[in-house]
C-alpha positions in Angstrom: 6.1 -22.9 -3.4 8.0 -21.0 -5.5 8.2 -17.7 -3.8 9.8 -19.6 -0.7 12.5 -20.3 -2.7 12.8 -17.0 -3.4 12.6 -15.5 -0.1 15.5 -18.3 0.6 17.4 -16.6 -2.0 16.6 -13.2 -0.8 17.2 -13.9 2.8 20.8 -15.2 2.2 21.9 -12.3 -0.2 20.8 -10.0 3.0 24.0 -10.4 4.7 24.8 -13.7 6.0 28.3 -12.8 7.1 29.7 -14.8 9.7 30.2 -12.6 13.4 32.9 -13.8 15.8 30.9 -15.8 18.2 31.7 -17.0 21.5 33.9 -20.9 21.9 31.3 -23.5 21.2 28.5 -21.4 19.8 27.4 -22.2 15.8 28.3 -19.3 13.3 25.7 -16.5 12.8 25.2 -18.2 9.5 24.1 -22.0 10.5 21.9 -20.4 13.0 20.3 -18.0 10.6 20.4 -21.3 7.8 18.6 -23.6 10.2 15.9 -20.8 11.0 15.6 -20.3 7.3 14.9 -24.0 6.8 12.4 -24.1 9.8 10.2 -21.6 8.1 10.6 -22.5 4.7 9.4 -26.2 6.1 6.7 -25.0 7.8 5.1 -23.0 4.7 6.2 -26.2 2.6 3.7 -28.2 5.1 1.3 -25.3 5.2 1.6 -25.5 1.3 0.4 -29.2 1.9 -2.7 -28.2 4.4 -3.6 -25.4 1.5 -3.8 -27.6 -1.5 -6.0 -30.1 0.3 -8.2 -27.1 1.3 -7.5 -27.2 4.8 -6.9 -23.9 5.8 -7.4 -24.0 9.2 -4.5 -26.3 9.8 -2.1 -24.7 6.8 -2.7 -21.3 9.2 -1.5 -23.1 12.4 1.4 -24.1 10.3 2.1 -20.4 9.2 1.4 -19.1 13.1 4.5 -21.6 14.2 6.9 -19.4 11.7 5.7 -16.2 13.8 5.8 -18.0 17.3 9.8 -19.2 16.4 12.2 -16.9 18.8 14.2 -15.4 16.2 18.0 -15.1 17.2 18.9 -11.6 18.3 19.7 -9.6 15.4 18.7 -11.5 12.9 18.0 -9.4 9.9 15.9 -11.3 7.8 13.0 -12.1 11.2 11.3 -9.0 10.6 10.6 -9.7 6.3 9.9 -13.3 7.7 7.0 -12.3 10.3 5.8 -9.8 7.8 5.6 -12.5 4.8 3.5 -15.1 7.7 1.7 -12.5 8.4 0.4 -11.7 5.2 0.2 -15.4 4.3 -2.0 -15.9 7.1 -4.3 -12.8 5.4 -4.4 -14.8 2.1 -5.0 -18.0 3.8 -8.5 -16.4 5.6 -9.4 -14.7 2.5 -9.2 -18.0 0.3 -11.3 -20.0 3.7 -14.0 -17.2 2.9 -13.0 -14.9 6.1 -12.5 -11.5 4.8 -12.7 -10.5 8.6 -9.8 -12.2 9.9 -7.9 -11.7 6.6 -8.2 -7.6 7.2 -7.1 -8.5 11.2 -4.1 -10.5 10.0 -3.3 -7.9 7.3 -3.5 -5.4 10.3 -2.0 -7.2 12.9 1.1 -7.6 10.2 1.1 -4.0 9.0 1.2 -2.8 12.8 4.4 -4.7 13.2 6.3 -4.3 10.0 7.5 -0.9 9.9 9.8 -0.9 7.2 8.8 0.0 3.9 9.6 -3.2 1.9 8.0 -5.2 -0.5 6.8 -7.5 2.6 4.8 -4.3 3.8 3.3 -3.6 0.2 2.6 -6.8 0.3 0.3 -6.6 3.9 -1.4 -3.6 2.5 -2.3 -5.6 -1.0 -4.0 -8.0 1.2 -5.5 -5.4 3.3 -7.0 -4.1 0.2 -7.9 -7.1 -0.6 -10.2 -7.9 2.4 -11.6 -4.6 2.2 -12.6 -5.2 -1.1 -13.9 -8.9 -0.5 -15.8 -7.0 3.0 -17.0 -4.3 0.1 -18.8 -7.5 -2.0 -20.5 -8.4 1.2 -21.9 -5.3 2.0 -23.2 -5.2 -1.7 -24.1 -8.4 -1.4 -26.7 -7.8 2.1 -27.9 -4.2 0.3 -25.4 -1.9 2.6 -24.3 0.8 -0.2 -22.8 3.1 2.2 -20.7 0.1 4.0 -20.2 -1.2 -0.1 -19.1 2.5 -0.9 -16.8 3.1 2.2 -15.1 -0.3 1.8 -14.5 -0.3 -1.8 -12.8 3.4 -0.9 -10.5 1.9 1.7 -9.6 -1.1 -0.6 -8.3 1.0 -3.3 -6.3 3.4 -1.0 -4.8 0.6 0.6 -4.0 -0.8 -2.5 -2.9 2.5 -4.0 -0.3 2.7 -1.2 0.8 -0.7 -1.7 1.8 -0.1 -5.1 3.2 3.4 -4.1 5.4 1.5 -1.7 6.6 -1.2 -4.4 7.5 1.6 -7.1 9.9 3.5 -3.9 11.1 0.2 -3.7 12.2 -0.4 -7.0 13.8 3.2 -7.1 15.8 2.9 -3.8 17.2 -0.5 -5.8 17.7 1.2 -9.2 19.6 3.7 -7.6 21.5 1.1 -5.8 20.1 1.8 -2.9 19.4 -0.6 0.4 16.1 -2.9 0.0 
């Protein structure tokens, strides 16, 4: 996809200077290039899984980028695990699992604590699942569960595009990501 390009793109202009490592050890870069090319294969073969409507296995593709051991210090593993975490959301959501969508949304949110466009992103897709948990409710007659959902889904989304518009002023200002 597209936006893994992207992320390739981003994750390289966040600082891929090369550290004095010890005798025999690759530079900081190829290290942080060959994880960058593990993940972006993996959601290029979850890519696959998705298109032929396997979602299960395109998930266990996505769940490998968050079981790699990230090098120490690695900047970029945190946005990385965030952006698998919410693909794993989207993932459940489009298998029909609003459930395990809001548990992956959650799971990621609980983990990513910077405020980035990878965490807006988590609480879109929390907002998301609430609201696809609110059509259910209305769906089996539950107003109240209907009411209470629909109220969380747009306060998660609110905060989601909150988050992206402090983004974009931290960078207009030329501030940090």
């Amino acid at each position: 996809m597209k936006r893994w390009l992207s992320l390739f793109a981003l994750a390289l202009a966040l600082g891929l200077g090369c550290a004095a490592e010890p005798h025999g050890a690759a530079p900081a870069d190829d290290v942080t290039m060959a994880v960058l090319g593990t993940v972006r294969a993996l959601h290029h073969e979850a890519d696959v899984f998705e298109h032929a409507g396997d979602y299960a296995r395109a998930s266990q593709a996505v769940r490998r980028v968050l079981a790699i051991e990230y090098p120490r210090g690695m900047l970029e593993a945190p946005d990385l695990r965030a952006d698998a975490w919410g693909r794993l959301a989207e993932l459940a959501l489009r298998a029909g699992n609003a459930d395990d969508a809001l548990s992956q949304a959650n799971a990621g949110l609980e983990e990513a604590r910077a405020e980035n466009v990878f965490r807006a992103r988590l609480m879109m897709v929390k907002g998301q699942s609430l609201g696809a948990l609110a059509d259910r409710a209305r769906d089996v007659g539950d107003a109240a569960a209907e009411r209470r959902h629909r109220d969380e889904a747009l306060e998660a989304l609110e905060a989601s595009i909150a988050m992206n518009q402090r983004v974009l002023s931290r960078l207009a200002d030329g501030g940090a990501r």
